[in-house]
N, C-alpha and C positions, 0 to 999 in steps of 0.2 A: 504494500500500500504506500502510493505515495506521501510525503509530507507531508501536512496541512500549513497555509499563510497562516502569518499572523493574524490576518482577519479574518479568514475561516476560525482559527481558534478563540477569537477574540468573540465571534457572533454563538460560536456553540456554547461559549462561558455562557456569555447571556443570559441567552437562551435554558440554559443547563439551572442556572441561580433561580429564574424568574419560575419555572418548575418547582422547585424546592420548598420556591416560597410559596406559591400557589399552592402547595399541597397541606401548607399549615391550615388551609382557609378550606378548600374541594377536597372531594375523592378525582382520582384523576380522571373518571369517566363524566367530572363535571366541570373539568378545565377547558376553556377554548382556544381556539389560536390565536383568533382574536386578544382574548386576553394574555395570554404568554407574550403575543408580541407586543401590547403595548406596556405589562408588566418590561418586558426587555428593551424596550424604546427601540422596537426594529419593524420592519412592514412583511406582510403576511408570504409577501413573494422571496424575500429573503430565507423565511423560516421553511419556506417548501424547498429552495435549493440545497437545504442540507439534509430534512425529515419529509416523512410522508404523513403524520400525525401525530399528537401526543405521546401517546403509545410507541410510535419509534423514539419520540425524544428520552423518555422516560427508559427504555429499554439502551441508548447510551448514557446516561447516568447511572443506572446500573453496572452496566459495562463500566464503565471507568470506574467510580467506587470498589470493584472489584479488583479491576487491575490496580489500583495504587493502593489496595489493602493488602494485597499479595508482594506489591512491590516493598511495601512496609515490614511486612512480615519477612520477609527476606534478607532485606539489614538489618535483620536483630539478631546482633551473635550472642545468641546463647545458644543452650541443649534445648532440642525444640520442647523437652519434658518438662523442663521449670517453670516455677512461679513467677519471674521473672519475665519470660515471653509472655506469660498471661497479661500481668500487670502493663508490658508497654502496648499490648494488645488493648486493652481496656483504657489506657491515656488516652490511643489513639484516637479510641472512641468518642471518647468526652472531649479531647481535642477538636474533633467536626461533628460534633452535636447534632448541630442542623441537619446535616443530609443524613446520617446513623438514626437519630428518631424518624422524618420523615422517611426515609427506608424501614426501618425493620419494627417499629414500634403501631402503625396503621394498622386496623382489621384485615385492608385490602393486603397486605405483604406478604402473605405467605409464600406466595412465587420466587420472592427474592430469597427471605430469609432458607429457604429449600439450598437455592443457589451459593448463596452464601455458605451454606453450612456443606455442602456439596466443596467446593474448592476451598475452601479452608481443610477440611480432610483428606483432598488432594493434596494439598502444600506438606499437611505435617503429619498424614496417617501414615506414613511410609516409616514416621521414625516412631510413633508408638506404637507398647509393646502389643503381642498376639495374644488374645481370648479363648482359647482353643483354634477350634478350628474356624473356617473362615466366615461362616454363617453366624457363631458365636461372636466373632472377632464382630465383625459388622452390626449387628445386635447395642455390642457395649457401645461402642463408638459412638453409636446414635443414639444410645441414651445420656453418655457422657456430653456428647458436643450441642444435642438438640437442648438438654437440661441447662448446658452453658451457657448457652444463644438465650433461653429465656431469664434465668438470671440477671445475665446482660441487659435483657428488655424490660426487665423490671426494674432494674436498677438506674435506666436513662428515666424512664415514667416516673422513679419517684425524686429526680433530680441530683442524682449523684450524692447521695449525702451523707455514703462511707465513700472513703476514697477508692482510687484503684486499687491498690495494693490489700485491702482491706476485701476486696470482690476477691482477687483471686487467691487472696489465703482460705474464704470461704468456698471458691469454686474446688481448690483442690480437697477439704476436708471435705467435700459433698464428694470428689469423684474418689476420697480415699476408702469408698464403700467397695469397692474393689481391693481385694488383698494382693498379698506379696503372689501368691498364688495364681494370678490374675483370674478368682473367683469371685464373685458379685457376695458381699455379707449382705444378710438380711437381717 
């Protein structure tokens, strides 16, 4: 894919912001173009040269979100098993607030947060450990990372009011229900 101008990137910002904010106020099945583009102070013929509707806008803000949480997650040198990737995971979070609640915290989100938790288990299920076997393994995973995700989503809801580091001492004593054994304690 070619590069993007500065003004192509300049017009998808926009566009991308005026989305975000919109979604504090719509579901996006109640957003118009009209209104994106005068929320972006741009005309409707511009917003078609880059999107085909909402729904495509909103599906590259997802897209990127993703990629620059992955890219995030990538320069964090630690063991992808510590508390510490949690914690600058969870900064991150609280660091772009806006787009992390308006993404994952809306009724409509399940889509994303799916996708979300989908590549995030790409990025780091390679390096946690096996549950038996692979059916089991997949199992924990998804109750560790889906349990995580929501933690995380109650915790932007109730406005961050332990810190990060305070989420992910709690998120690993909830995932420490799993023993040395990698069996689920009940």
């Amino acid at each position: 894919m070619a590069k993007e101008n500065r003004r192509t990137q300049m017009t998808k910002l926009l566009l991308r912001t005026a989305l975000i904010e919109l979604m504090q106020e719509k579901s996006i099945t109640q957003i118009t173009i009209r209104a994106l583009c005068e929320k972006a102070d741009l005309n409707r013929t511009t917003f078609y040269l880059h999107y085909t509707d909402q729904m495509d806008l909103l599906r590259d803000v997802e897209q990127q979100v993703m990629e620059q949480t992955v890219e995030h997650m990538k320069n964090i040198h630690t063991d992808r098993r510590t508390q510490r990737l949690v914690t600058d995971f969870l900064e991150y979070v609280q660091k772009n607030d806006l787009t992390f609640r308006t993404l994952l915290c809306r009724d409509d989100s399940e889509r994303f947060r799916r996708r979300f938790v989908e590549e995030l288990m790409r990025l780091i299920g390679g390096e946690l450990p096996a549950y038996g076997d692979d059916r089991r393994t997949r199992y924990t995973l998804a109750f560790l990372m889906y349990g995580s995700l929501y933690v995380t989503i109650r915790w932007i809801e109730d406005g961050y009011k332990e810190s990060a580091e305070q989420i992910a001492r709690l998120l690993f004593a909830l995932n420490g229900s799993v023993d040395e054994n990698h069996e689920l304690r009940m």
